[in-house]
C-alpha positions as CSV (number, residue, x, y, z in Angstrom):
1,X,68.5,105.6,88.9
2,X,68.6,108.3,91.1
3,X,68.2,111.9,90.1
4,X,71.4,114.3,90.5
5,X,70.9,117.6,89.4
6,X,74.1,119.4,88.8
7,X,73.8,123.4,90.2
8,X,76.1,125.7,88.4
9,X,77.7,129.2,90.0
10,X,80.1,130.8,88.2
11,X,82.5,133.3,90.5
12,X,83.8,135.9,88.6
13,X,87.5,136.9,89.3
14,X,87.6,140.7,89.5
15,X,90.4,143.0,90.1
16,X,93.1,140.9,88.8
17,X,95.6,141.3,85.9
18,X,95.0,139.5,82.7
19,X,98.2,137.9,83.3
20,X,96.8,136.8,86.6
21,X,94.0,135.6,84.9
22,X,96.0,133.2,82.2
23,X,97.3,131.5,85.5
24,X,94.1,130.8,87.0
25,X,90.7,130.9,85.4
26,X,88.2,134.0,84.3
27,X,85.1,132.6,84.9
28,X,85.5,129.4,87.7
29,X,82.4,126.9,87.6
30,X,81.8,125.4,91.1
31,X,79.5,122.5,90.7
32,X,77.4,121.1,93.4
33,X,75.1,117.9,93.5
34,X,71.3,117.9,94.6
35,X,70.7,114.6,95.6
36,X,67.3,113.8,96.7
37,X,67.8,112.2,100.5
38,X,64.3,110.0,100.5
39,X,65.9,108.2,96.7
40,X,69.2,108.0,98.8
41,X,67.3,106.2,101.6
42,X,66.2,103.6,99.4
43,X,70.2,103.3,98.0
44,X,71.2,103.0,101.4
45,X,68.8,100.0,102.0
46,X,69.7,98.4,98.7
47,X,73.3,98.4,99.7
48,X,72.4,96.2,102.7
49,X,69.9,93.4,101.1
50,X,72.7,93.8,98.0
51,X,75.4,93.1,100.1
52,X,73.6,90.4,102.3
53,X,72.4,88.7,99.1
54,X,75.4,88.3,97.6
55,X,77.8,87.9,100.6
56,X,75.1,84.5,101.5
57,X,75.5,83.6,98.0
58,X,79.2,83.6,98.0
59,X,79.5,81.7,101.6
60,X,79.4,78.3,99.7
61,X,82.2,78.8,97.5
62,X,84.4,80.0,100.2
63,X,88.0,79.1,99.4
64,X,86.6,75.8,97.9
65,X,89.0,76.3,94.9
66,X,91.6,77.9,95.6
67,X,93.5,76.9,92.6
68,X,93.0,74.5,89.3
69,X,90.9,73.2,89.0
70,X,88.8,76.3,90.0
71,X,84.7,76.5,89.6
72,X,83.1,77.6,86.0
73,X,80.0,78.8,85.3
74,X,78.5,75.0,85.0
75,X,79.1,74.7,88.5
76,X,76.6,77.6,89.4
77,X,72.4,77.6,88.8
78,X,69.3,75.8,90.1
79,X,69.8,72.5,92.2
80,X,73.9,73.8,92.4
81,X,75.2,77.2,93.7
82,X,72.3,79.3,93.7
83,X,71.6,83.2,94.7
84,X,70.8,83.2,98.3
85,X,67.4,85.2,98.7
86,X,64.9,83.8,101.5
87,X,67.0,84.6,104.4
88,X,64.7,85.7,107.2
89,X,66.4,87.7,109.4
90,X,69.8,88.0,107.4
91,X,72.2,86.6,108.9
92,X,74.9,89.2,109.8
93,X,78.5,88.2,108.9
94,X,82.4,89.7,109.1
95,X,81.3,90.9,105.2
96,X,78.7,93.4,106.8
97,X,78.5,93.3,110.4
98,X,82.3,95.4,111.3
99,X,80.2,98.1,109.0
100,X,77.1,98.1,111.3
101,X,79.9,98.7,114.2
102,X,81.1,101.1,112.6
103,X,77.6,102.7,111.9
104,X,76.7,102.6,115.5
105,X,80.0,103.4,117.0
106,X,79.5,107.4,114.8
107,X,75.8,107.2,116.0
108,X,77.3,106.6,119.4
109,X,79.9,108.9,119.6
110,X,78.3,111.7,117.3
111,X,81.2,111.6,115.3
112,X,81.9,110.2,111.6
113,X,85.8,111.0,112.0
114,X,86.1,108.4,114.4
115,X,89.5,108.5,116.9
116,X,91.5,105.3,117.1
117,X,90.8,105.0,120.7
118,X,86.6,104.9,119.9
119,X,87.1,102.1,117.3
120,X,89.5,100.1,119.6
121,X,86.9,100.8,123.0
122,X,83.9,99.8,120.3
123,X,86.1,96.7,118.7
124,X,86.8,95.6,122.3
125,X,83.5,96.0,123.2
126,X,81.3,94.1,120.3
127,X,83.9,92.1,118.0
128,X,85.6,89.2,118.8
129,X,85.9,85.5,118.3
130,X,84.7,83.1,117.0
131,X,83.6,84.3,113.9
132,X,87.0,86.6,113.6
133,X,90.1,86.4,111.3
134,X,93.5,87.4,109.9
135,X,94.2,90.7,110.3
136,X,91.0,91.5,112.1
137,X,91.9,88.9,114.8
138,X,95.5,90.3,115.1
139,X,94.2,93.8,115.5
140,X,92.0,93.4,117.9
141,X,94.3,91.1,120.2
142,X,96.5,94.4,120.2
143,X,93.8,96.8,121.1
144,X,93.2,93.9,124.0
145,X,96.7,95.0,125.0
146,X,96.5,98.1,124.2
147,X,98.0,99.2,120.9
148,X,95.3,102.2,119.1
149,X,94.9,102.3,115.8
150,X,96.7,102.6,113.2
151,X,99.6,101.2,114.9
152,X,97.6,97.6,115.0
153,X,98.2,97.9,111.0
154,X,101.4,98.2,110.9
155,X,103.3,94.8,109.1
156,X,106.1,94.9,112.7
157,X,102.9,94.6,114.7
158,X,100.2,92.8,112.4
159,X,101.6,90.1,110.3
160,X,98.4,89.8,108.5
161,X,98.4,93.5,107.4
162,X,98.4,92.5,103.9
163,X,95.0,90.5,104.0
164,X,91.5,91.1,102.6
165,X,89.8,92.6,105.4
166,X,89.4,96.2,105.6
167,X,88.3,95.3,101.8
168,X,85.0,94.1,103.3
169,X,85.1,96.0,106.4
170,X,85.4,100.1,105.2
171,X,83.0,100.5,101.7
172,X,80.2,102.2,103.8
173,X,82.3,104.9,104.4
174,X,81.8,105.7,100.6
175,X,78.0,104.9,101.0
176,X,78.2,108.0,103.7
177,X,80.2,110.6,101.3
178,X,77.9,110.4,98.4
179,X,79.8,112.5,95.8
180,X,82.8,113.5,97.9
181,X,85.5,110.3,98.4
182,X,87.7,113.1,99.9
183,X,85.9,113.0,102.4
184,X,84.8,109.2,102.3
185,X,89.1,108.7,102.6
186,X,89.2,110.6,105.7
187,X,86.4,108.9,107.6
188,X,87.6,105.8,106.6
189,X,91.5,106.4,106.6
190,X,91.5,105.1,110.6
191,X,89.0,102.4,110.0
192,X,91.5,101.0,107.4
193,X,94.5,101.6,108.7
194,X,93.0,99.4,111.9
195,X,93.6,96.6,109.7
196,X,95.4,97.2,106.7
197,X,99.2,98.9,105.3
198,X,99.9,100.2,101.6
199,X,98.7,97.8,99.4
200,X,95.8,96.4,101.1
201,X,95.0,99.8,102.9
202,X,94.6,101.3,98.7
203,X,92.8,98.0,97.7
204,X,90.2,99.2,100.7
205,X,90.3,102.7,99.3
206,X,89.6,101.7,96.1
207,X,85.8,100.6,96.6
208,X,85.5,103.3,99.0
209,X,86.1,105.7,96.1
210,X,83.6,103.9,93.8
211,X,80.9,103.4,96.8
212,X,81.2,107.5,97.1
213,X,80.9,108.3,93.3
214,X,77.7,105.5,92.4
215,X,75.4,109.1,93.4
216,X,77.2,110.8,90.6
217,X,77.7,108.5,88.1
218,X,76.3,109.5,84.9
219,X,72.8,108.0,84.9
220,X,72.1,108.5,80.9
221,X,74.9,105.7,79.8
222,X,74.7,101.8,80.3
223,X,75.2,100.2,83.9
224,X,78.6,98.9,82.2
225,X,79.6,102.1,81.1
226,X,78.9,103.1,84.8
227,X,80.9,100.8,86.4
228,X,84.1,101.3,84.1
229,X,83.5,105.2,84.8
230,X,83.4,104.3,88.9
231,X,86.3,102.0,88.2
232,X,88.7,104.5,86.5
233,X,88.2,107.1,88.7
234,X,89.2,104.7,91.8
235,X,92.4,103.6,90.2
236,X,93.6,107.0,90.1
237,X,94.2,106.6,94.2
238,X,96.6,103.1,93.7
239,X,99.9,104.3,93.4
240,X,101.7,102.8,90.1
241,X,104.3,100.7,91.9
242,X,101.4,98.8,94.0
243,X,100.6,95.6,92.7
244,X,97.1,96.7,93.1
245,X,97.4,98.5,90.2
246,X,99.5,95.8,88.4
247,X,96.2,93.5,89.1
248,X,93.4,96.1,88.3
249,X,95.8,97.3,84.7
250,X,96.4,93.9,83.7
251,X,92.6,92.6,84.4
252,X,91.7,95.3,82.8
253,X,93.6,94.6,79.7
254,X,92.4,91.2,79.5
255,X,88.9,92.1,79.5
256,X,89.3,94.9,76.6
257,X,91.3,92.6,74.8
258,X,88.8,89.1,75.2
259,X,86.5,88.9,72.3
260,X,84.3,86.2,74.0
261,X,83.1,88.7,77.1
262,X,81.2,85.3,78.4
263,X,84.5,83.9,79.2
264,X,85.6,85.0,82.4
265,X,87.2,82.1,83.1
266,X,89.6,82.3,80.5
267,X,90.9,85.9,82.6
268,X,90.6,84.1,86.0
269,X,92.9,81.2,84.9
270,X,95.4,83.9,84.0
271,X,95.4,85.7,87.0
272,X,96.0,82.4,88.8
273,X,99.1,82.1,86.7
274,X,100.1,85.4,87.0
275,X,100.2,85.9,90.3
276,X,99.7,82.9,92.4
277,X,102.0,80.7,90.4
278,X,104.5,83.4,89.8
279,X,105.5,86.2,91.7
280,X,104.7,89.4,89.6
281,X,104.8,93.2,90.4
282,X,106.2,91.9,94.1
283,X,103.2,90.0,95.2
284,X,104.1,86.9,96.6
285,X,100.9,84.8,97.1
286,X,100.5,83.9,100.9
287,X,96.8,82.8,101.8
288,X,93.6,82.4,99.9
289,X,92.4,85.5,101.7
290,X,95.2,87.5,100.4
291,X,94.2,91.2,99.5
292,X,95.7,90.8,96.4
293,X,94.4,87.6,94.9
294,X,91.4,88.2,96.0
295,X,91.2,92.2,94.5
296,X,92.3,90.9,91.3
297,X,89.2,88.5,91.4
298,X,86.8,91.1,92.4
299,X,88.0,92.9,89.0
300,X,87.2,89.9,87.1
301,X,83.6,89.8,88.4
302,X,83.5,93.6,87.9
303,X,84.4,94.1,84.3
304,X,82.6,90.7,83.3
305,X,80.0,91.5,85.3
306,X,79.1,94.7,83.0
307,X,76.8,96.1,86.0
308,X,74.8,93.5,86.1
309,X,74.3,92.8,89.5
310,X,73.2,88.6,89.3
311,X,75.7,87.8,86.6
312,X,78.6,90.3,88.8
313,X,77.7,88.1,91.6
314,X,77.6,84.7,89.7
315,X,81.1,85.1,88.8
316,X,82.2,86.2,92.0
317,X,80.8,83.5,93.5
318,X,82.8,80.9,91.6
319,X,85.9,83.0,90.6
320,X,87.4,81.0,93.7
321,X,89.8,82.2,96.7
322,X,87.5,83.8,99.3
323,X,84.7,84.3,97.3
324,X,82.4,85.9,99.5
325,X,84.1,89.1,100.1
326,X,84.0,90.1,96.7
327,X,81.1,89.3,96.0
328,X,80.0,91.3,99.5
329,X,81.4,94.4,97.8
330,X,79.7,94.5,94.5
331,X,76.6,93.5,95.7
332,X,76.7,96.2,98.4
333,X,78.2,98.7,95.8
334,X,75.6,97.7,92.6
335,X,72.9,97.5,95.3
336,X,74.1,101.5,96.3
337,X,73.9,101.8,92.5
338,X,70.5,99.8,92.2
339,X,68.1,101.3,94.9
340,X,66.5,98.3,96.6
341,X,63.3,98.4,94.1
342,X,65.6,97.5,91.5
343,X,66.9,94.5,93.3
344,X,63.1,93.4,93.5
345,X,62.6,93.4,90.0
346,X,66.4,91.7,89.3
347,X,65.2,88.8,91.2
348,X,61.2,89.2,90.5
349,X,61.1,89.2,94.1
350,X,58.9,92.0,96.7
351,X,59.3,89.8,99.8
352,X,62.7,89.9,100.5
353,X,63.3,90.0,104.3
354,X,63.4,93.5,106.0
355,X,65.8,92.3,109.5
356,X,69.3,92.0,110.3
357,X,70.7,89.7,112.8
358,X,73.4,91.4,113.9
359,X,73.2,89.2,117.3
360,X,74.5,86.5,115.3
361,X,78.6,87.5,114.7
362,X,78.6,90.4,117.5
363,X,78.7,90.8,121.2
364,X,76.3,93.5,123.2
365,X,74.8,95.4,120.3
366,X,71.6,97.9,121.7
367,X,69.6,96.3,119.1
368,X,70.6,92.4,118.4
369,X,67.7,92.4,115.7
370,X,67.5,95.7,113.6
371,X,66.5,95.9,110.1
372,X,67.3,97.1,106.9
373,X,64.8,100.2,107.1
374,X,65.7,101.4,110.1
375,X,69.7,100.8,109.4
376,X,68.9,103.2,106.2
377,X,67.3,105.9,108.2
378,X,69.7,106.2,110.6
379,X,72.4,106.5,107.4
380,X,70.6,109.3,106.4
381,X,70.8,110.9,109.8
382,X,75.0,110.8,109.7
383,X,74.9,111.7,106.3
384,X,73.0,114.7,106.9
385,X,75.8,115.6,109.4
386,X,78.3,115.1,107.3
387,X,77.0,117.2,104.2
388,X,77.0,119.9,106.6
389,X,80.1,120.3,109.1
390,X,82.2,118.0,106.4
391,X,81.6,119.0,102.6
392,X,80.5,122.8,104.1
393,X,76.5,121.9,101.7
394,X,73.5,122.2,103.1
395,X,69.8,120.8,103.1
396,X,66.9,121.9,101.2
397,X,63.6,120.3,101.9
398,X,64.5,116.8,101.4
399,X,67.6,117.6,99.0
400,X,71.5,117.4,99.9
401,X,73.1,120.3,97.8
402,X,77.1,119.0,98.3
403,X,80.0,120.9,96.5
404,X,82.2,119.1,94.4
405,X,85.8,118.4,95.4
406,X,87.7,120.8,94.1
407,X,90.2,119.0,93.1
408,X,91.1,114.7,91.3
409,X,91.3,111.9,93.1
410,X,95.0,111.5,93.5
411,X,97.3,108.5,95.0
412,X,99.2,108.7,97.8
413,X,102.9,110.3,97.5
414,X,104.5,107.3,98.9
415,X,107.7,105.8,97.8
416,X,108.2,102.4,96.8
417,X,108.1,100.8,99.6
418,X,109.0,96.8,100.4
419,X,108.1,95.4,103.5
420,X,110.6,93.1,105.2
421,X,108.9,91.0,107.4
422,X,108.7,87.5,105.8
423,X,105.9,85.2,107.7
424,X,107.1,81.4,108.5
425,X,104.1,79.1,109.5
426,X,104.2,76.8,111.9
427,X,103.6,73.9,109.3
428,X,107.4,75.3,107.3
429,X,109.3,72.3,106.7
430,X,112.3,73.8,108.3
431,X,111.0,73.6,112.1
432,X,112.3,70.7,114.0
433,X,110.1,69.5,116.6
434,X,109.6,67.5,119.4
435,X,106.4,67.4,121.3
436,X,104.9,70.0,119.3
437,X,102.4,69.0,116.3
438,X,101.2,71.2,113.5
439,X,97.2,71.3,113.6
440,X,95.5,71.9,110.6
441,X,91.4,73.3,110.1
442,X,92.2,75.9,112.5
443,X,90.3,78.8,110.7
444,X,91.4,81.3,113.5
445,X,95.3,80.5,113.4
446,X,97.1,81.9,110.6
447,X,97.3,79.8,107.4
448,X,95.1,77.6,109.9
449,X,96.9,76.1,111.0
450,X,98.8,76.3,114.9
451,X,101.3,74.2,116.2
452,X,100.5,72.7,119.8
453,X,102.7,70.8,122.3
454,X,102.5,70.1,126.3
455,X,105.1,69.5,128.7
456,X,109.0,69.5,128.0
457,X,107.8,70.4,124.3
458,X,110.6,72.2,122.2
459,X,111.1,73.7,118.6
460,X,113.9,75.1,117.1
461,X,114.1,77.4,113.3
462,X,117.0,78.0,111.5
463,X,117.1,81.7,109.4
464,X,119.1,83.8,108.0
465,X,118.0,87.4,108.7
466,X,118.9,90.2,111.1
467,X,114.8,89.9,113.3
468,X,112.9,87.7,114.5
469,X,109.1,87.8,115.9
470,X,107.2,84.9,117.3
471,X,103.2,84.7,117.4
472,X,101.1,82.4,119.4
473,X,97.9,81.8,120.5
474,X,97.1,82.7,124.2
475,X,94.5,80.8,126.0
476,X,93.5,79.9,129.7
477,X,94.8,76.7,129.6
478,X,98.4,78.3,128.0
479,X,101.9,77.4,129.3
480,X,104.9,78.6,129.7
481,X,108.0,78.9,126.8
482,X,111.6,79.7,127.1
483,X,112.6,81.3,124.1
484,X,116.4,81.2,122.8
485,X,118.2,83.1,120.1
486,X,121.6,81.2,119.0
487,X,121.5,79.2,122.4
488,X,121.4,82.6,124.5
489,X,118.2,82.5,126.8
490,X,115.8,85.8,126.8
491,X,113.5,84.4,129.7
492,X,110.3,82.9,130.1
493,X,107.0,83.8,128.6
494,X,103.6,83.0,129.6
495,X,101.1,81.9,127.3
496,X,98.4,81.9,129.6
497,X,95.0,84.2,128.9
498,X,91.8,84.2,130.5
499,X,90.3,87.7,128.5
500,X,88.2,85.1,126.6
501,X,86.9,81.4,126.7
502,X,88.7,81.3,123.2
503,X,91.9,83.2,124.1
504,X,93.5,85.4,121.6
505,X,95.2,84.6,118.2
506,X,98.9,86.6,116.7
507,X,100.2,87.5,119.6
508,X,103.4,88.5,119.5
509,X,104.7,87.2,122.7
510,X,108.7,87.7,121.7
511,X,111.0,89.9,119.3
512,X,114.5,90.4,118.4
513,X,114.7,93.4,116.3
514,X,118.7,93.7,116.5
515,X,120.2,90.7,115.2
516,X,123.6,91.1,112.9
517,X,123.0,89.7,109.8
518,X,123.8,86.5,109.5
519,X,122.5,82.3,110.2
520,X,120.2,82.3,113.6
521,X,118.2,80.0,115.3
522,X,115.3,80.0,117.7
523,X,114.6,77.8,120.1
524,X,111.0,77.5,121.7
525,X,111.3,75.2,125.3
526,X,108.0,74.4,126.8
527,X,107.4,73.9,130.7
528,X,107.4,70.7,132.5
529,X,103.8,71.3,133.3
530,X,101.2,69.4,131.0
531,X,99.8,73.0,129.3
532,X,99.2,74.2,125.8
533,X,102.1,75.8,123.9
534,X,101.4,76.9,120.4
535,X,103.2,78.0,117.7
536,X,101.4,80.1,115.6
537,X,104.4,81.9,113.2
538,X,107.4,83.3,112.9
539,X,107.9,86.6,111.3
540,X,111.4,87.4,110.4
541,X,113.1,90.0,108.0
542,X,115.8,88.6,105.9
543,X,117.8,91.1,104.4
544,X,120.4,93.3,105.5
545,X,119.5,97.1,106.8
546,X,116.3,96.6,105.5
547,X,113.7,99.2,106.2
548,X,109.9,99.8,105.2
C-alpha cells in the first residue's frame, strides 16, 4: 500500500470577534498529502497491466448474455473463461487506448486542461474506425464536420449520449489528480462531455472520483473497507434524481442486505429485472452497452468483489452486457490501488509483459509500440505539473505534498431533467419499406444494425411527435435521398463520403425541429442510380413543448 503521510498546519484566526469566530473556526486544520512519486510510479503502471488484464479477460464475454439466461460463476475457471495474462505486447483496445490519446494529446500540447478544439484535432487525427462505437463514433463524425466538444455530447446532436463510453474512456483523469477529484472533474469535464450528457456524463465522474481518492484511502482497514470508503465518497457527485444513483443505492442495498456474499448472481438477476425488464427511476433499457445497465453491473462486481482484484474481475467478467468495460475500470482502478508488485503476487506471476500496442486500435501514434514503464514515467511528468500550477503543492525530493480540497465532493445543481429525443432503429416494426433491408451484425451502426437499399429505394415512418432527426451512414459508394415530411419535399441529400475507406456512422443528415404536435410521417426516396442508401435511425421527440 502506498504510504500517505498526512502534514498538519493549523492557521490561527487573529483579530476577529468571538462572534466571528463561532461562524467560522478558531483553530482551521489544512491537511496536505505526501505522496511518495517513485511508489506512485509503480501505481501508475499497475493501473495499465490492471486494466489490460482485466479488459482481455472480459473481451470473451462481451455481450454474450445479455439477458437470462446470463453466465454464473460455473461458466468461468481453467479450460472455460480464464484471466487473460500472457499477452505479449498488450493489445491496446477502446477500454484503454482513448486514455493513451488523451495522455499524449496533454504531453503534446503541455496542457492537462485540454480545449475542445485539441481533443477534436487529436480524435481526428488518431481515432477512428474500425474498432469505434456508439457514442464515440457519433462524436467523432461531428468533430469530422466540425462540431467541438461538448456540443458532440449533447442528446439533439449525439443520439448515443447515453452510452457506456466515456465510462471507459476518462478514469485516468483521476489516476492524474491523486487526492484532489476537484481537480480530476475539471480535466476530465471536456473529455466527458465529448461523449457523454447527465447521467452517463456522472456515471464517468463517478470512477473518476474513486481513481483520484485510491492515494488516500485509508491504508490500515481491509481492501473491502477501501473500496466501500472510495465508493461512498463518489456517490456524493450523482445527483439523487439520476438513475445512476437509483442503480448504485439499490445495488448497494442488495449487497448489505444478502447473507450469502458468494452470490452475486442472485443481485445481478435482480438488476436485470429491475431495470431492463421494467422501466425504473426513468431508465429505459436501449442497448447492451447502455451506461446504465452496464454501471449497475460494474457495482455488482464492485461490492462482491470486496477489493479483491481476481474475484472483482471474475464477476465482471460474467455479470453479462458489455462485460469488458467494467471489468476495464476495476482492474485499472484496483490495479491504481494495487501497485503492479501486488498484481505479480495476485497471479504468482513476475513475467507479465512490459509493451503496449497502441498501433493496434489507433492511427499515427509517435510511438506505435510503447510500454507500460515508460507510459508510467511520463504520468509522473504531468502529474508533477499538475500538483504545481493546479492543486497550488509542491515537490520535495521525490515527494508530492498536495493540499486537500477544501471543501466535499458535491453533485451537480442540475434540475431534473428528461431528455426528449426518443431513438427509432431502423429494424422498428413500424417502417414500411421497399427496396431497403435491415442488416443485422453491423457492430458500427447503432443497435447494429443499418438499413440498406439502392436505386428507387423508399421508406416511410409514421410518429406522433413535434421533431424529427434522421441518421445514416455516409460512405464513398453513398447515394442520394429525398426526404419528406407529411408529403412536403425538403430536397435532396447526399449520402456520399470519401473522408474514410469506412465512411462515417450517426450522421445526422436531416432535421425538423418545428413540427406542431400531432401524427407525421417521413418519407426517405432513394435515387434512380444503383448506390447505397442506409437508414441508420430516427430520433424524434414525442411530447408536446418538451424541453431538456
Amino acid at each position: 500500500m502506498l504510504a500517505i503521510k498526512p502534514l498538519l498546519f493549523v492557521a490561527l484566526i487573529t483579530n476577529i470577534s468571538l462572534g466571528q469566530i463561532s461562524d467560522t473556526l478558531e483553530h482551521r486544520e489544512i491537511l496536505n498529502y505526501q505522496i511518495n512519486r517513485t511508489e506512485y510510479k509503480e501505481k501508475l503502471r499497475g493501473f495499465w497491466l490492471g486494466s489490460c488484464i482485466a479488459n482481455w479477460t472480459g473481451l470473451p464475454t462481451e455481450n454474450r448474455r445479455t439477458d437470462f439466461p446470463f453466465f454464473t460463476d460455473s461458466d468461468f475457471g481453467p479450460g472455460k473463461y480464464d484471466y487473460v495474462l500472457n499477452q505479449s505486447p498488450w493489445g491496446a483496445d477502446d477500454d484503454t487506448d482513448i486514455e493513451y490519446i488523451y495522455q499524449h494529446a496533454i504531453e503534446k500540447y503541455n496542457n492537462f486542461m485540454l480545449t475542445g478544439e485539441q481533443i477534436s484535432a487529436e480524435w481526428q487525427k488518431h481515432i477512428g474506425l474500425p474498432k469505434l462505437w456508439v457514442s464515440n463514433l457519433a462524436a467523432l463524425g461531428q468533430m469530422q464536420n466540425g462540431t467541438i466538444p461538448p456540443d458532440t455530447s449533447l442528446p439533439e446532436n449525439n443520439p448515443m449520449w447515453d452510452m457506456i463510453d466515456a465510462q471507459l474512456t476518462t478514469e485516468i483523469f483521476g489516476a492524474f489528480a491523486p487526492g484532489r477529484p476537484d481537480i480530476a472533474l475539471e480535466m476530465g469535464r471536456l473529455p466527458v462531455r465529448t461523449t457523454a450528457y447527465l447521467h452517463s456524463e456522472w456515471a464517468a465522474e463517478f470512477y473518476i472520483i474513486m481513481y483520484s481518492l485510491t492515494s488516500v484511502v485509508d491504508s490500515s482497514i481491509s481492501r473491502k473497507d477501501q473500496i466501500l470508503w472510495l465508493a461512498e465518497q463518489a456517490r456524493k457527485r450523482i445527483p439523487d434524481w439520476s438513475y445512476i444513483a437509483d442503480m448504485y443505492d439499490f445495488t448497494k442495498t442488495a449487497y448489505d442486505t444478502n447473507p450469502d456474499k458468494g452470490n452475486w448472481e442472485k443481485t445481478r438477476d435482480e438488476i436485470a429485472m429491475r431495470y431492463q425488464h421494467n422501466v425504473t427511476a426513468g431508465y429505459q433499457y436501449k442497448y447492451p452497452w447502455d451506461s446504465g445497465i452496464n454501471f449497475a453491473a460494474s457495482m455488482v462486481s464492485l461490492f462482491y468483489g470486496e477489493g479483491d482484484y481476481k474475484k472483482t474481475i471474475r464477476i465482471g467478467a460474467m455479470c453479462g452486457w458489455d462485460s469488458d468495460n467494467p471489468t476495464a475500470t476495476w482492474g485499472g482502478l484496483l490495479g491504481l490501488l494495487y501497485g503492479y508488485q501486488e498484481l505479480e503476487i495476485q497471479f504468482n506471476k513476475t513475467d507479465f509483459a512490459d509493451t503496449y500496442d497502441i498501433a493496434r486500435t489507433r492511427f499515427n501514434m509517435p510511438i506505435p509500440l510503447d510500454n507500460f514503464t515508460d507510459m508510467a514515467e511520463r504520468g509522473i511528468d504531468i502529474i508533477d505539473n499538475i500538483v504545481i500550477k493546479a492543486m497550488g503543492g509542491n515537490i520535495k525530493g521525490d515527494t508530492w505534498i498536495i493540499p486537500a480540497m477544501d471543501s466535499e465532493i458535491a453533485a451537480p445543481a442540475v434540475k431534473e431533467t428528461v431528455v426528449p429525443w426518443l431513438t427509432i432503429e431502423d429494424n422498428d416494426p413500424g417502417w414500411k419499406f421497399d427496396g431497403f433491408e435491415s442488416h443485422s451484425e453491423n457492430w458500427n451502426a447503432s443497435g447494429s444494425t443499418i438499413a440498406k437499399g439502392y436505386s428507387y429505394c423508399t421508406a416511410e415512418f409514421n410518429f406522433k411527435g413535434t421533431a424529427v432527426q434522421y441518421y445514416a451512414h455516409r460512405s464513398a459508394g453513398g447515394g442520394t435521398v429525398e426526404i419528406l415530411i407529411d408529403g412536403k419535399s425538403y430536397g435532396e441529400f447526399n449520402l456520399e463520403n470519401h473522408a474514410s475507406i469506412h465512411g462515417q456512422y450517426y450522421v445526422k443528415v436531416f432535421e425538423k425541429l418545428d413540427l406542431n404536435y400531432g401524427n407525421h410521417s417521413i418519407q426517405i426516396i432513394g435515387d434512380a442510380n444503383d448506390s447505397e442508401k442506409t437508414i441508420d435511425m430516427l430520433s424524434i421527440i414525442e411530447e408536446p413543448n418538451s424541453k431538456e
